[in-house]
N, C-alpha and C positions, 0 to 999 in steps of 0.2 A: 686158787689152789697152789699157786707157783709161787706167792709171798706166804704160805702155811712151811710147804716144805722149804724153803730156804730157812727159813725162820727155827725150823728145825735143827735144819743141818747147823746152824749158827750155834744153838744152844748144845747138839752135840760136840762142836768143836771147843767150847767152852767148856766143855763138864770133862773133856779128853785132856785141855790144859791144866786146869785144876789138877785132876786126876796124875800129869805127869809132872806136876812140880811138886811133888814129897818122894820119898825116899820110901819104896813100895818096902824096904825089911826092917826099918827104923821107924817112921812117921805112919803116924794116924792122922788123913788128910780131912779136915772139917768142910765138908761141902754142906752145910748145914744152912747156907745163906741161896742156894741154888730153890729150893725148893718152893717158897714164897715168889722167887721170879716167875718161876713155872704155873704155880696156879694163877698167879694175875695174869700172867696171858692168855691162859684158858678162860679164866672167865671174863676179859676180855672180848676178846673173838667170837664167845658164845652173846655177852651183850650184843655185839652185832650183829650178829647172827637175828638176835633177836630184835635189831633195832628199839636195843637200849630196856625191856619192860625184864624186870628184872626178878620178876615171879617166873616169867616163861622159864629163863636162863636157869635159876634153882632150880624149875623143876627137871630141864633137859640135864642137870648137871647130878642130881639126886641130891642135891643140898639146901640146907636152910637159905631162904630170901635175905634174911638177917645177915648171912657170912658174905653174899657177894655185895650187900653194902658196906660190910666193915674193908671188904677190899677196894670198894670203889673209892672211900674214902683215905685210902693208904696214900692215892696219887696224887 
């Protein structure tokens, strides 16, 4: 539980840096690359969760088995 919330707090401090390098009345900041981090560590965690069977994890996640292999294969 204490490497989930760190891991957290990690990616909020990351998404706060992003967030603070544009120019909040000028720039339009593209965090568009943040969001593919985030599910792969969801579905991650939830493989272990399920040690590894990768129908459980889709079904705990409400997603197609197909998407968390197209993720597993990303790494």
């Amino acid at each position: 539980m204490a490497r989930i919330a760190l891991e957290n707090e990690v990616l909020r401090r990351y998404f706060r840096l992003q967030l603070a390098a544009y120019d909040y009345h000028s720039e339009t900041p593209d965090l568009s690359h943040i969001l593919p981090v985030v599910k792969r560590m969801i579905i991650k965690e939830t493989l272990i969760y399920t040690l590894g069977n990768k129908t459980k994890a889709a079904k705990l996640l409400g997603i197609n088995r197909h998407t968390i292999a197209k993720y597993c294969n990303l790494e």
